[in-house]
N, C-alpha and C positions, 0 to 999 in steps of 0.2 A: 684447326689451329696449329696442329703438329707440321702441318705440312705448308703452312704459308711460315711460320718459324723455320724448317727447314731450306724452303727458298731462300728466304732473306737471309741466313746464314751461309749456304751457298752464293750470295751474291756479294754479300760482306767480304768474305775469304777471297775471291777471283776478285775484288775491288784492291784488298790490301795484298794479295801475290801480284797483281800490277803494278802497285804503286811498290814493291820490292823490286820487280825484277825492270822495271820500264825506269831511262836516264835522260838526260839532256842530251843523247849522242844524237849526231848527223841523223835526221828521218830518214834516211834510205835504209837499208836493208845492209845491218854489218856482217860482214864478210864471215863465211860461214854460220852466222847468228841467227836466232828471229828475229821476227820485228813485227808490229801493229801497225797497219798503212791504212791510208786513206786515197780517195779518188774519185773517179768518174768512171763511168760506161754507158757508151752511147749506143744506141741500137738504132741504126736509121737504113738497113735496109731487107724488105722482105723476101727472103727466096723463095720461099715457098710458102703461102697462105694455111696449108694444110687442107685437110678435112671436116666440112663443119654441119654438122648437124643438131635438130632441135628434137628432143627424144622427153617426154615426160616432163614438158616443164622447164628442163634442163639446155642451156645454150653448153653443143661441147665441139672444142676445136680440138683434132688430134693430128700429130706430124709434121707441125707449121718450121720453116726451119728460117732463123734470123742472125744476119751479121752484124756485129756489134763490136767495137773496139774499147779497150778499157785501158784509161792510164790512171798511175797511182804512184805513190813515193818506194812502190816494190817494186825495182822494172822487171824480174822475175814474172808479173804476174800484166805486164804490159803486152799491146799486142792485140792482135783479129782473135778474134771468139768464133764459132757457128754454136747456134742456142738449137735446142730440138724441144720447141714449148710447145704442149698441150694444157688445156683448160676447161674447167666445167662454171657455168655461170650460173645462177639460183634468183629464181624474182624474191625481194625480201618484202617484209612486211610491218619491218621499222629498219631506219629511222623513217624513211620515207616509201610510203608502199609506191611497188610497181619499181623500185628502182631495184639496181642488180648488184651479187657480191660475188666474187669468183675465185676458186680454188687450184691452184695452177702446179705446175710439178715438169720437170724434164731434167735433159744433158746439156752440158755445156764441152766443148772438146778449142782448145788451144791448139796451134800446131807449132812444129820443131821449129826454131832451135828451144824456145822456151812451152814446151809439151804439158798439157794437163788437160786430165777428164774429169769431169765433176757433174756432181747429182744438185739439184733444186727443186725446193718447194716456197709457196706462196701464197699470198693472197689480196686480191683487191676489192678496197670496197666502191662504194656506190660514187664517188668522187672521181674514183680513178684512179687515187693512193696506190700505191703497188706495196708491199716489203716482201723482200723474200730472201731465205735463207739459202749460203752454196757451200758443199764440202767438195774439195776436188783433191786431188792428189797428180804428184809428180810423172814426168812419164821424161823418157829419155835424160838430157843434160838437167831437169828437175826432181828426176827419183829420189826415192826420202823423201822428198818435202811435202807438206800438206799444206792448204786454206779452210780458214771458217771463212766464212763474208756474209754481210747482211747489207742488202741494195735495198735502197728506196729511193721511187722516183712516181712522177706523175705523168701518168700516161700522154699525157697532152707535149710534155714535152721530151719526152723519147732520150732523154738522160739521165742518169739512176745517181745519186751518192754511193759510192759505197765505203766503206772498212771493215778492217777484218785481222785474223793474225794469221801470221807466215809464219810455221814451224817445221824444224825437221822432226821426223819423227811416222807414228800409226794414226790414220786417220780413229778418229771414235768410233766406238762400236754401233751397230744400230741397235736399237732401243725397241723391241718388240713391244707391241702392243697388247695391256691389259685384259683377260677376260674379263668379261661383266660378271659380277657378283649370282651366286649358284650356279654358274655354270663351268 
């Protein structure tokens, strides 16, 4: 219970510091400012398939490498993408047995004039649904600045929503992962 009150109260607080610090200004991205954008990203061509192998049950693609373009009301973050997406797929056994859910993770890299590298993970379920989450940060004429972004798209159509916030600033720290209990 402490810990689902703690979420909601984390989600409460980043609801009302949004509604504090977010205005009626121009959606682009004010000049030296954040901003929270919204957009698109299209991924319609494959360079490279990767590597795919079926090991234990497990569908796993590693190295595939994909051009995508993304526009958005941040033109900071507008512009060709190359994605380096890797994937592990799992036969489920609800909702619908024999269908698949897939756990996905890679790089995203921007190039100059508007420069960034960024890490993603993900997941699809048996529909095709995609969501995944991207932190990237700044690189040449975009140093200092970071992105969160959360894309969803439907695989069928090879177009993602996304938004996110633009800030300057340290990306987050990573978040190590829990030991299990006794050990």
């Amino acid at each position: 219970m402490r810990r689902m009150w703690a979420a909601g109260a984390a989600v409460v607080m980043c609801l009302a510091l949004g509604a504090m610090t977010t205005t009626a200004q121009d959606a682009t991205e004010p000049a030296g400012g954040n901003a929270w954008y919204v957009g698109t990203s299209t991924c319609a061509e494959v360079i490279s398939p990767g590597t795919a192998t079926f090991e234990n049950g497990v569908q796993q693609v590693r190295d595939a490498v994909i051009d995508c373009t993304q526009a958005t009301d941040a033109p900071r973050l507008n512009g060709p993408w190359t994605i380096h997406h890797n994937f592990d797929c799992y036969l489920l056994t609800t909702p619908v047995p024999g269908s698949g859910g897939c756990v996905m993770w890679g790089t995203s890299v921007a190039p100059e004039p508007y420069g960034w590298s960024a890490t993603y993970t993900g997941v699809e379920d048996a529909s095709g649904q995609q969501t995944v989450q991207i932190i990237g940060i700044g690189l040449g004429a975009n140093a200092g600045w970071v992105f969160y972004e959360v894309d969803t798209m439907s695989t069928a159509s090879g177009t993602a929503d996304v938004e996110g916030l633009l800030y300057q600033g340290a990306p987050p720290p990573a978040v190590p992962l829990p030991s299990p209990a006794g050990e």
